[in-house]
Every structure is written in C-alpha cells, then in structure tokens.
VOGU-3710 file (C-alpha; in Angstrom, 3 decimals, decimal comma):
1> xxxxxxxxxx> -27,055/16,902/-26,833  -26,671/12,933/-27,636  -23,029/11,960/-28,262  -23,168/11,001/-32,015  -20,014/9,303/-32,574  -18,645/8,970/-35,953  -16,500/6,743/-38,356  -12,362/6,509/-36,832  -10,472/9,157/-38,251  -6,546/9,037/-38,183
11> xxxxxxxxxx> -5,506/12,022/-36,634  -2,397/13,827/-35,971  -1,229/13,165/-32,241  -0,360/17,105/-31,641  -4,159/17,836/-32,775  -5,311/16,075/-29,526  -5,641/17,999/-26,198  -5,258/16,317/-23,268  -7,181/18,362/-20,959  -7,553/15,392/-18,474
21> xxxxxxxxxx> -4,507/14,325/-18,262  -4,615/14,791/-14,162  -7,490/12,518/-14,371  -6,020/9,357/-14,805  -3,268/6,551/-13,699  0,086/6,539/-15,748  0,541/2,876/-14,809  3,727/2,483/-17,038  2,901/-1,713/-17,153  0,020/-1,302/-18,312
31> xxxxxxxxxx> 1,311/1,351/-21,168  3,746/-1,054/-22,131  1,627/-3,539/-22,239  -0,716/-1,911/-24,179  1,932/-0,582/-26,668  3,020/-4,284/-27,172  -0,214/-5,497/-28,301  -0,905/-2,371/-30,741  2,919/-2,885/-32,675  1,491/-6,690/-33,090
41> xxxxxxxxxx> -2,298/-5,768/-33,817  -2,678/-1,988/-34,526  -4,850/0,169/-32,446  -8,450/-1,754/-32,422  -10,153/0,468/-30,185  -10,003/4,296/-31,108  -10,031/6,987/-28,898  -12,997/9,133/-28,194  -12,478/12,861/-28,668  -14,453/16,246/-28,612
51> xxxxxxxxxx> -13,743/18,762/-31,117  -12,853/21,971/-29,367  -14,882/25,086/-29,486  -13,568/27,680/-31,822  -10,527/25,703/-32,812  -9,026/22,979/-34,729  -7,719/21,237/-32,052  -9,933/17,934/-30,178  -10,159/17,241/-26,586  -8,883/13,958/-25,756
61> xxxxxxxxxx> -11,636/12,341/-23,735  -11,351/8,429/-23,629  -7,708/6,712/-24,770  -5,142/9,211/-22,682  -3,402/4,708/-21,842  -3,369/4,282/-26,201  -1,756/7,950/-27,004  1,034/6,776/-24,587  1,409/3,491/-26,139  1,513/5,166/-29,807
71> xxxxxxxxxx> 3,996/8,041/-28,561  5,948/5,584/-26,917  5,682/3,512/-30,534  6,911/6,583/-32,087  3,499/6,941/-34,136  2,605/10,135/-34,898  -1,275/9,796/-35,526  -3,889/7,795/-33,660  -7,335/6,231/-34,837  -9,978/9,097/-33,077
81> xxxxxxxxxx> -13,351/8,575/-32,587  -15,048/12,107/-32,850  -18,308/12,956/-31,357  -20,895/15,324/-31,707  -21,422/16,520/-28,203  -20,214/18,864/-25,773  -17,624/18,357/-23,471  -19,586/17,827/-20,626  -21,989/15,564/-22,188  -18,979/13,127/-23,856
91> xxxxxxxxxx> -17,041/13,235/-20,028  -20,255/11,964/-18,609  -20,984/9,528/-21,046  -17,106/7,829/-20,751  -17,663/8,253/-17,315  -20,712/5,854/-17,703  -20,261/3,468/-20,059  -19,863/-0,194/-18,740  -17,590/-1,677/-21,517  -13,681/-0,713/-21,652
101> xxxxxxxxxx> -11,094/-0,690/-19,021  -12,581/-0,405/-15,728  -11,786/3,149/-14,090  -9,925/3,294/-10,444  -12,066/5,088/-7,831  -9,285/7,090/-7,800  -9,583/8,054/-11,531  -13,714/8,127/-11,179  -12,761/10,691/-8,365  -10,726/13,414/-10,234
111> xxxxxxxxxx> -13,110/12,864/-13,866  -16,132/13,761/-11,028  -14,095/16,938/-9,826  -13,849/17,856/-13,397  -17,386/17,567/-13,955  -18,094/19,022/-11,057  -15,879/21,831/-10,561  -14,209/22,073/-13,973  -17,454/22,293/-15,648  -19,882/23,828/-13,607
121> xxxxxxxxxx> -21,810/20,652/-13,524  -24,607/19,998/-10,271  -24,089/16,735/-8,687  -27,858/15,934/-9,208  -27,381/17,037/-13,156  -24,310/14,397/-13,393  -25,994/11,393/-11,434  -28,881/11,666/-13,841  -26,749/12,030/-16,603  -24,038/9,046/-15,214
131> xxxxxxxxxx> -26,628/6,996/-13,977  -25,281/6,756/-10,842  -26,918/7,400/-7,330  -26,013/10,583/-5,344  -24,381/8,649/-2,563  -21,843/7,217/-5,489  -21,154/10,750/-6,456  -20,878/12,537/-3,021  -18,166/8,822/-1,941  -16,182/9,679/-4,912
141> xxxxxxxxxx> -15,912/13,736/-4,047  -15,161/12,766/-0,801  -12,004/10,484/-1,622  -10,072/12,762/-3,003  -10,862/15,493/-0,522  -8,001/17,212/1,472  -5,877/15,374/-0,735  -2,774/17,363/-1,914  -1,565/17,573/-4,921  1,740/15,912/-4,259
151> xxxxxxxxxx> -0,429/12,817/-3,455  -2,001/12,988/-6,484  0,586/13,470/-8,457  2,664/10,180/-6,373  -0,422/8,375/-7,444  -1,240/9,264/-11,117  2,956/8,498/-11,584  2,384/4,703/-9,659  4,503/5,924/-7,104  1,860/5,281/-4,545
161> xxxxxxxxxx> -1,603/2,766/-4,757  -4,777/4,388/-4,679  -5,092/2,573/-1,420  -2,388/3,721/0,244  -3,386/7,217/-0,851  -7,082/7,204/0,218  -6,114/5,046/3,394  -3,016/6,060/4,718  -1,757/9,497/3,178  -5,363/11,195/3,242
171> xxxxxxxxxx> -5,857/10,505/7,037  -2,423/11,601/7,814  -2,126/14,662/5,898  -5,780/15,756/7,294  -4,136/15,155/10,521  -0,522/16,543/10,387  0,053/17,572/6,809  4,017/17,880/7,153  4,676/14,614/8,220  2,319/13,275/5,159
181> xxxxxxxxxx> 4,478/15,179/3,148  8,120/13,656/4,919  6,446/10,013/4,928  5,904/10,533/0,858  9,678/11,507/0,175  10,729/8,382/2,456  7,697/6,224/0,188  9,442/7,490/-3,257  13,010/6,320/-1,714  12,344/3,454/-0,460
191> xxxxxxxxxx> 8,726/1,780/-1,169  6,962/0,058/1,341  4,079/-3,451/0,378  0,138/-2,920/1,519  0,602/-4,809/4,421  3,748/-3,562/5,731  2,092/0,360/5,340  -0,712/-0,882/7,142  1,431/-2,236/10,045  3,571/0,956/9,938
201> xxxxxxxxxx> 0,619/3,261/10,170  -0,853/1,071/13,236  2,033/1,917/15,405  2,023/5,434/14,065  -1,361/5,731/15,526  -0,074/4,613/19,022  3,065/5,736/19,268  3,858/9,314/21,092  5,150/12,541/19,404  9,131/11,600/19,719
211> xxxxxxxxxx> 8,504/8,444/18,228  6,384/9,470/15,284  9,342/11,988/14,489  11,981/8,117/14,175  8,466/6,721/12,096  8,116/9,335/9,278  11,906/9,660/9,106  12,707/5,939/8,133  9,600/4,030/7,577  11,408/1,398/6,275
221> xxxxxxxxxx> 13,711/0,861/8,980  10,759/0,493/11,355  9,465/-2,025/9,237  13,097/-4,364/8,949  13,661/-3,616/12,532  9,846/-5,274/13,277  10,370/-7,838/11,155  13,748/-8,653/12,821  12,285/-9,137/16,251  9,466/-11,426/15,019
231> xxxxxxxxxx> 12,192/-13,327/13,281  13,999/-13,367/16,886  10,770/-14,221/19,048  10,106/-16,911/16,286  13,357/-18,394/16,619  12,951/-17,968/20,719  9,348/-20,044/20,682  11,064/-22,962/18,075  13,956/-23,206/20,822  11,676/-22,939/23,946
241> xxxxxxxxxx> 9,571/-25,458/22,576  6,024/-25,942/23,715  6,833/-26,167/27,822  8,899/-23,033/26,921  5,785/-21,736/25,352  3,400/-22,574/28,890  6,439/-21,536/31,120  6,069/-17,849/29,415  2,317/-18,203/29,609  2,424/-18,878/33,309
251> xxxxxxxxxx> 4,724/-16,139/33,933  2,341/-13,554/32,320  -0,313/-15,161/34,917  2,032/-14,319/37,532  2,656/-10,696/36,699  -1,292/-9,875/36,042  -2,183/-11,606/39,690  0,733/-9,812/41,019  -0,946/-6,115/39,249  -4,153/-6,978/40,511
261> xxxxxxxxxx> -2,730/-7,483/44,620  -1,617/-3,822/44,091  -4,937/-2,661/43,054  -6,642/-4,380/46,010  -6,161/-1,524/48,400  -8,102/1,022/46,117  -11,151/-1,443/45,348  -12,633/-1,696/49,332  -15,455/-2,502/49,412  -15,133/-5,041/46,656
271> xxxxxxxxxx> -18,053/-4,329/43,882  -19,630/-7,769/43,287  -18,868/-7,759/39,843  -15,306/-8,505/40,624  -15,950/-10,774/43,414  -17,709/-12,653/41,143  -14,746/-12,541/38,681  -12,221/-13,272/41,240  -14,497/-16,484/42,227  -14,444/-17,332/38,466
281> xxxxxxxxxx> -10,829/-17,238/38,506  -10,189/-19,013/41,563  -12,408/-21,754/40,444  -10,305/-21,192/36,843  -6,777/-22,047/39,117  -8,102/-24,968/40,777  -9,011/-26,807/37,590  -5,681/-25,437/36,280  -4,146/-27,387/39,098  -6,484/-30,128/38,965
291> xxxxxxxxxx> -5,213/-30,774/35,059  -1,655/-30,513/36,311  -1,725/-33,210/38,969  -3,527/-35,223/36,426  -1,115/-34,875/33,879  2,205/-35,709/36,355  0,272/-39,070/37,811  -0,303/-40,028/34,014  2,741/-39,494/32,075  4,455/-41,823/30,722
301> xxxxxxxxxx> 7,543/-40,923/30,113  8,511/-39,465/34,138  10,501/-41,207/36,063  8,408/-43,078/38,355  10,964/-43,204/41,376  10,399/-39,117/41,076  6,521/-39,407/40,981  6,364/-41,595/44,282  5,088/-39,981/47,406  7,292/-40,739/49,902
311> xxxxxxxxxx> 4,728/-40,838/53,006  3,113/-43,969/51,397  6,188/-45,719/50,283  5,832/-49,409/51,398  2,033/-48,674/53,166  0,329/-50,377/49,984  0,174/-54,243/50,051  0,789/-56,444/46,744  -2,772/-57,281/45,495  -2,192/-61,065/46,031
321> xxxxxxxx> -1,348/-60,679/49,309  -4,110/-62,248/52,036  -5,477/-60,043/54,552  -3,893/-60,034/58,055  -6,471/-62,348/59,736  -6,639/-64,891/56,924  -2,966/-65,224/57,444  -3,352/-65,987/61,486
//
C-alpha cells in the first residue's frame, strides 16, 4: 500500500499513540531547542501519523522530538500529517526517507527491531522496502544485540552516548553482565568524557580480577588518580630537563641488557636470529658511544681544563714552533 499522505490536520495531543517511543533519543537539548524555535515560528514541519486499526486513536510515527517540544510548550494539539498506509509500510518509509533529522544508528537499530520483530517483517521484505542492503540491516540488528534494557533505557534518557553503549557497555555486559550493570550506576553518578571511557576500559581489559572489582566501583577515581600521575611524571620530565630525560632512557637500556644476561643461560646454543640481533645491537652501542665522545670533544660550553687528557698534556708542540733539527 503507497503511503498517501494528506493535508496537516491539528490534532489533539492525547489522540496520538506513541507506540515507538523506545525507539528514539530523548536528547533534552535538542527538545528545548526545538521547542524554542516552534514558540517563535510555530510547528513548520508536521508529524507523520497512522490511523490505528479499529480505533480513533493515530500512531505516532515521525515527530515523537516536536510532541515533546509542544507538551513541554503546554500546547495541547499538534499539526499531524496522516497517511494512508499501514503501519508497517509508513515505519519503513520514515525509516527511508533522506530529508529530516538524521536518525542515530542507535535509533535506526531499535525502529529495525520493530520492523523486524514487532511486526513480523523479513529482513529481505524491509531492505527492499528501505532501500537499504542486507548487510545495513543485519549491522544495525547486530548493535543492539545483547544489549539490556537498562542500557537502552541510559541511552534513550542521554545518560549514556550511543558510543559508549555500542562500544563499551555492549562488550562488557556480553562479557560479565553484573559489572556492566555496577559500571552504569557509577556512569549515572558521576559521568565520565569519550576519551576518558576509552582509557578506563583499556586498563579494564588488562587489569586482573581484584583490580577490575576497584575499576567498576569508582571509575572516576581511576580516571583523577591517572590523570594525577601524568600531571606528576609531566612535572618530573619539565624538572629533569632533557639530560634528565636521556639519563632515564639510559637507565631503561641498562635494566633490558641486564634481563637479557639472565636469559642467556636458557638460549645455548644461540639461534642465529639473535646472534644476529645481538651483533645489531652491539654495532647499535658503539655508534652510541661513538656520538658521545663526539659530542664531549665538541661542546662548547665544558670546561676545557676537564676535557684534557692528561697523558698528552704538554706532548703537543705550538704550531709555530720549528722542528728539532731546524733548531740545531
């Protein structure tokens, strides 16, 4: 059945149904936002609804964002687009269209479960109908899969980024669903950035059982108590300086040479790929020390009473001075 839309109707708010609700991103901003421009404009785009089957009532399918701003306006009817479709047919077509607010994949996700599950639709019947490619519908399916509700929920209330959902909370709860579940409450308390999540779920993934107990518990003071030692070995490189900085260098030299002498024993005979590496790395040390002898004959600012070699003090004549059989 083609979606024949037809002229805006003001309806009553309480006539709409929103069936979808779950389906998409509260997003307060973007609410108020919205309900800004409408009490300087009025509504310019009407919502898209379905009427129901054997009732009075319409299923709200497009403009769930614009009945928040008008309830939030205190308006009691909204400009409603109805069309002459069924449900399925008008989800898909939303689901489609190119103009309008771009969806979140998050959003596109749950409106595809609906289809899918809700309404008994095939995932071959709704990429025809969408115009999308299977592999478009199956990557949607799967991002929401194994997600649990409370997730959803977190998300649709902008408690928690679709990223940090699909990213961070999906792999964990698949994983170990009851610390998913702790690191949410701690998430709603205290709220951690993208990149700080990212860095906290890093050392989650290397750290051992007792300390992933400490990590779920207080995310966030993980996160101040990292940022406080880069602060500190920040403040340690400024004061070290750059010959600080090489000292510290040097001494990490010194403790993998001194790992490798203990390894020794175990690696007779010597395989000849590391005899070749341990040639490379001799070679490596002899340039090293090469540069450094360079450097001390060169510089400038040393004192040059330090930099004399004692065994040849006074062996070197002046330059103007005659040779020895000249002179007799």
């Amino acid at each position: 059945m083609e979606a024949t839309a037809t002229e805006p109707l003001e309806i009553d708010l309480h006539r709409l149904e929103l069936r979808f609700a779950g389906a998409r991103l509260l997003e307060p901003r973007a609410v108020e936002r919205l309900a800004r421009s409408i009490e300087r404009c009025g509504q310019v785009t009407p919502c898209i609804a379905v009427p129901e089957a054997g009732g009075e009532r319409l299923v709200l399918v497009d403009g769930y964002r614009r009945v928040a701003a008008l309830r939030r306006l205190d308006r009691d009817t909204a400009s409603v687009e109805c069309w002459g479709c069924d449900l399925a047919h008008a989800l898909v077509s939303v689901l489609a269209r190119a103009q309008g607010r771009t969806f979140a994949a998050i959003e596109e996700a749950l409106l595809v479960r609906e289809l899918v599950c809700g309404l008994g639709l095939s995932q071959h019947e709704l990429t025809r109908a969408s115009g999308r490619d299977v592999s478009w519908v199956s990557r949607r399916l799967q991002l929401i899969s194994g997600l649990p509700d409370a997730i959803l929920g977190a998300v649709r209330a902008a408690e928690l980024s679709s990223w940090a959902a699909t990213r961070i909370l999906a792999p964990l709860a698949r994983a170990n669903a009851e610390h998913a579940e702790r690191l949410l409450r701690a998430l709603r308390e205290t709220p951690l950035s993208t990149r700080e999540l990212r860095c906290w779920f890093e050392h989650y993934q290397g750290a051992d059982r007792i300390r992933r107990e400490h990590l779920v518990t207080h995310p966030r003071l993980f996160v101040e108590a990292l940022h406080a030692n880069d602060e500190r070995r920040a403040l340690e490189r400024l004061r070290a300086g750059p010959e600080g900085e090489c000292a510290a260098d040097l001494r990490r030299v010194e403790t993998l040479i001194a790992r490798l002498r203990k390894r020794l024993p175990t690696l007779c005979p010597l395989p000849e790929a590391l005899s070749n590496a341990f040639a490379r790395l001799h070679r490596t040390l002899e340039a090293l020390q090469n540069d450094l002898e360079r450097y001390v004959e060169h510089d400038p600012h040393r004192d040059p009473q330090r930099g004399a070699h004692p065994a040849s003090a006074g062996s070197d004549r002046a330059r103007d001075q005659p040779p020895a059989a000249t002179l007799a």
